[in-house]
C-alpha positions, -999 to +999 in steps of 0.1 A: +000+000+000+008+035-004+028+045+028+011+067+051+032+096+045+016+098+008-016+102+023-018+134+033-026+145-004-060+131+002-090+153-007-103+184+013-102+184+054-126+196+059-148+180+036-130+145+052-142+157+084-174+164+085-180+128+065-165+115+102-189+136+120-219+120+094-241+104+113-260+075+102-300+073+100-331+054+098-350+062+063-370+038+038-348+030+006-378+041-016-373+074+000-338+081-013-336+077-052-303+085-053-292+055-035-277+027-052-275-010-036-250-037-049-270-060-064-275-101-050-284-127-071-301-157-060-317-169-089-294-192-115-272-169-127-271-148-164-250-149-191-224-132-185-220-092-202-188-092-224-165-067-219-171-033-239-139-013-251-140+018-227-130+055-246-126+087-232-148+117-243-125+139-241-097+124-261-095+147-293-093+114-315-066+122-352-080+115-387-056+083-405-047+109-428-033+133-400-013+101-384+006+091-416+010+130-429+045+129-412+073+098-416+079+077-390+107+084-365+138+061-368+133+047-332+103+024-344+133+005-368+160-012-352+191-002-369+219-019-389+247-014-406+248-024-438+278-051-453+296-024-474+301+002-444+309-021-418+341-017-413+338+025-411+346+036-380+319+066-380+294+043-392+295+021-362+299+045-337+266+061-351+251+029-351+261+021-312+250+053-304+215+046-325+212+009-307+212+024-277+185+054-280+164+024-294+161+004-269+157+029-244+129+041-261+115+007-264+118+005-224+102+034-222+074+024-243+074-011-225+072+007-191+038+023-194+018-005-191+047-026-174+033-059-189+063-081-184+067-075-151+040-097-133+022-129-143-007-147-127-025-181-126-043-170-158-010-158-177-007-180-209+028-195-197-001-222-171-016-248-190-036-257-160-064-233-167-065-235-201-106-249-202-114-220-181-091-191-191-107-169-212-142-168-190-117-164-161-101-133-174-133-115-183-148-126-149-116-109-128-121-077-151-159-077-146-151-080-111-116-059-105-132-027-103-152-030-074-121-041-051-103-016-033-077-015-006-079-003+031-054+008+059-057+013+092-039+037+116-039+037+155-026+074+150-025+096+120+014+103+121+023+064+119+041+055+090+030+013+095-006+007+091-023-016+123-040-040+091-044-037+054-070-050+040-095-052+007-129-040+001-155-041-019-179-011-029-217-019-021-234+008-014-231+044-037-257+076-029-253+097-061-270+130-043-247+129-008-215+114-034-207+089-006-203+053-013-204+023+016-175+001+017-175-037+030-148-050+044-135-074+070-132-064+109-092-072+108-086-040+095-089-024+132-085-059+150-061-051+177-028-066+178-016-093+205+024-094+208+026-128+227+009-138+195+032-151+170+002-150+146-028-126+151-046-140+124-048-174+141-071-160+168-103-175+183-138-155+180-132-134+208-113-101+201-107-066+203-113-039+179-098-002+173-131+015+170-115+051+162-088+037+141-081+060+114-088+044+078-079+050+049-094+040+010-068+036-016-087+046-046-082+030-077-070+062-092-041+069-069-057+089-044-067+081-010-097+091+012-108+091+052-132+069+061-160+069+087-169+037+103-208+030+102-212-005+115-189-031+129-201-070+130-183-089+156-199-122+152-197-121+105-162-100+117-168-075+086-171-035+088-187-010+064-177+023+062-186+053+043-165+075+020-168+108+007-162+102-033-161+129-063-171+100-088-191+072-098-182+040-082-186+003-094-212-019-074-200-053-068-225-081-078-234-109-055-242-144-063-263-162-032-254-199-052-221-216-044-214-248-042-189-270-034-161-282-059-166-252-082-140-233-097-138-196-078-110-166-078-099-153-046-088-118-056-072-087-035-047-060-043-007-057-035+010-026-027+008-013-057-026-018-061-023-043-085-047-072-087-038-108-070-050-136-085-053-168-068-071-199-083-089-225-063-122-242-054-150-236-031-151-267-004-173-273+027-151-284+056-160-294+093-149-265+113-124-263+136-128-252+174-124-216+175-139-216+135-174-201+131-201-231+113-212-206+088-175-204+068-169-219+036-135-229+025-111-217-004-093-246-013-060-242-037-022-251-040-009-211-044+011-198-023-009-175+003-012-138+000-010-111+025-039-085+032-071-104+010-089-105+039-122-087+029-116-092-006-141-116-032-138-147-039-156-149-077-173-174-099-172-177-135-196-154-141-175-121-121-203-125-092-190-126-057-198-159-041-184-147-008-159-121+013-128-138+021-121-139+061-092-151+067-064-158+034-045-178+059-069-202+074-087-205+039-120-196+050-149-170+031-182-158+048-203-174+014-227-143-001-260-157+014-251-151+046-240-116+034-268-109+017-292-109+049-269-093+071-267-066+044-304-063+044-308-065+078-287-035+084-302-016+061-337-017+075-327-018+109-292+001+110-283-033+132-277-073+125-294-091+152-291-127+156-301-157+178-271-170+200-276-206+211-248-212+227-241-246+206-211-252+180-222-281+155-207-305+132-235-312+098-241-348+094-235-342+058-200-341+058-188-371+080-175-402+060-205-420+043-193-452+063-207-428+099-236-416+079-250-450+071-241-465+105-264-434+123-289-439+098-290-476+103-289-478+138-307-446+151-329-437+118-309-402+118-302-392+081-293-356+086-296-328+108-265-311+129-242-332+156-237-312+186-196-307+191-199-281+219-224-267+246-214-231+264-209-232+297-242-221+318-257-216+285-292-226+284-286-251+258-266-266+289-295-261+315-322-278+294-294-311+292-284-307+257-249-322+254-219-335+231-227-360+210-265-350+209-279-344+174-307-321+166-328-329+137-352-299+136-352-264+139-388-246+143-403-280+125-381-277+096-351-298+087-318-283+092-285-299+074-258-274+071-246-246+094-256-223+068-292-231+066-292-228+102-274-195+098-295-180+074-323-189+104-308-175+131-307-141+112-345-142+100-348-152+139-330-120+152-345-096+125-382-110+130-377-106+169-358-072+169-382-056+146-410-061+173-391-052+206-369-027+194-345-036+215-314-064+217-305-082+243-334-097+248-350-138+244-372-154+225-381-188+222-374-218+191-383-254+194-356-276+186-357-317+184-330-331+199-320-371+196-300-380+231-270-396+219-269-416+257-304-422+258-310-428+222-345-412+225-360-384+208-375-354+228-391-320+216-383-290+239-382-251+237-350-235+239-346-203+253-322-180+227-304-145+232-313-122+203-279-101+204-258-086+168-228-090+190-199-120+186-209-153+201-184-168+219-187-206+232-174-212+266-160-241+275-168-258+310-141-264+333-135-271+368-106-269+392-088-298+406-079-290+446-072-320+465-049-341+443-083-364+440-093-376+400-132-385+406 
């Protein structure tokens, strides 16, 4: 990224800070016709738009017959000498020095678009793409726009950004000329040194609220942004920016499935585009991994600061905001989609905690599938891996090992379905009390993995848009006794 130091050439002061000061509020999007929203796709998705040569209006554009009126100069022909002079002296020292002025003009020509300089996966030198290249290429194009780069700073005068990170626009209001960034939360995720790795961190962590961030626009220039909304439990942030011109929308794309080919993309230093090739896989999570992440899988090298950035189909559509480049992992655009809504009619993302962690059926080896179907007529549904201490999952006896097969009647067998739930929960709840923090009831059917019996019960949820965190239970060992 553009060093700190280079930011200071950002747009006006006071125009920066009074976008700060902006305060966000409540107002019906059929209101404001000068809003503009990224646009979700859940349907099967269209053909895809090809790619339309972009010219400049105001580029005074030269008649043929202007172009060709004068000779061309020398330095488009390589020079030679021809047989009969080669042995004059004068001749070759002319033609040293005309060598020379020709390929530093052809440098110099080379150098403006600098296209020898970096390759990626699609470059023609990798065979491995080859049945996918040319869709690929317009896809990241269609796409590349939309992705920018964000830095954040725990005080303006510091030369090292806390986190770098991409973004994506999704949100542009033509009348105010600000546009809504999304991005991940690690941009202003405080730093632990006893940590060798900060991005290995569990759920629970700490954020740099008044963090000072800046947008590297695609056109060199930066901008201040104001944050508007930090998600602790989806661990993305949107913030708004004060922008002077039209901004590209990103396009979401609810259907992803597993095994496809998908583009992880971001942007280096120089803002340049990273490309990395993979393929979208579902994966039990790990401990302190949230059930709703999908998984980038791919044999690339990893990339710093992608966190926040797309991960694309075929089509240029986002399938999901990468979370974490190093763990592999992408919040998938479904889930994004009803947070987004969510927070646009209620300025909040409330959800249903149940203080559970769960493993889907769905994904264990078919030889543990067929054995629970054959011995306790259990074809799907979600296999509890951990119950938070005191939680009342715990109080009504739920345990480990415990499998529940319904969810408000209906049949839940991923963590994203039952993600998608919990938000429609949390939204339905919050739009009738107005308030979070607060409980609501959902009936759950639970199959006792000791008792091998199946009971129907009410469980008592949390309707919170904070992180939920699973606590595990423990108890202290005082008189050298193991009971």
């Amino acid at each position: 990224m553009p060093k700190a130091g280079k930011r200071r050439t950002r747009g006006n002061p006071d125009t920066e800070r009074e976008a700060k000061k902006k305060t966000t509020t409540r107002r019906s999007v059929a209101e404001d016709r000068g809003l503009m929203f990224a646009a979700f796709e859940s349907e099967k998705a269209q053909p895809r738009p090809k790619l339309d040569p972009v010219y400049d209006d105001d580029v005074a554009v030269e008649s043929s017959s202007e172009e060709s009126s004068s000779p061309p100069s020398p330095l488009m022909y390589r020079p030679y000498i021809p047989e009969e002079l080669a042995d004059d002296p004068d001749v070759r020292a002319a033609f040293k020095l005309a060598k020379t002025e020709y390929h530093a003009d052809r440098a110099c020509r080379s150098a403006v678009f600098d296209h020898h300089s970096s390759s990626s996966c699609l470059s023609n030198d990798n065979p491995h793409l080859l049945h996918i290249r040319e869709a690929a290429k317009d896809a990241v194009l269609l796409a590349a726009d939309s992705i920018i780069s964000l830095s954040s700073f725990l005080d303006a005068d510091d030369d090292e950004p806390l986190n770098t990170c991409c973004g994506l626009w999704i949100q542009h209001d033509i009348k105010k000329k600000t546009a809504v960034v999304l991005t991940s939360a690690h941009l202003i995720r405080a730093k632990d040194p006893s940590i060798r790795n900060p991005w290995m961190l569990g759920s629970t962590c700490e954020y740099h609220r008044e963090a000072e961030v800046i947008v590297h626009l695609l056109d060199g220039e930066t901008a201040v942004a104001s944050l508007l909304y930090l998600q602790e439990h989806y661990e993305f942030a949107l913030y708004e920016v004060v922008v002077d011109k039209p901004v590209q929308l990103s396009t979401f794309n609810d259907n992803v499935h597993s095994g496809q080919d998908a583009f992880r993309l971001g942007r280096d230093e120089s803002l340049d585009l990273r490309i990395t090739h993979g393929r979208v896989e579902y994966k039990i999570p790990t401990r302190h991994e949230r059930g709703h992440y999908m998984y980038f899988s791919h044999d690339e090298h990893k990339s710093l600061h992608d966190d926040g950035g797309p991960v694309i189909d075929l089509d240029g559509k986002v399938v999901g905001m990468v979370h974490n480049q190093f763990k592999e992992t992408f919040l998938p655009s479904s889930i994004l989609h009803k947070c987004l809504d969510s927070w646009r009619k209620l300025k909040c993302i409330p959800r249903a905690h149940l203080g559970m962690t769960f493993t889907p059926i769905k994904l264990l080896d078919p030889i543990c599938i067929e054995r629970m179907r054959r011995k306790h007529n259990i074809a799907s549904g979600l296999l509890v891996e951990q119950v938070s201490k005191e939680s009342n999952a715990e109080k009504l006896g739920i345990r480990m090992g415990d499998v529940i097969e319904r969810f408000n009647g209906e049949c839940i067998s991923n963590t994203t379905e039952l993600e998608k739930m919990l938000l429609d929960i949390g939204g339905d709840h919050f739009d009738q009390a107005k308030v979070l923090k607060t409980e609501t009831d959902l009936r759950i059917q639970i199959f006792r993995a000791t008792k091998r019996c199946r009971r129907v019960r009410n469980l008592t949820v949390t309707v919170s848009d904070r992180g939920e965190d699973i606590i595990e239970g423990t108890y202290p060992i005082t008189d050298g006794l193991w009971r």
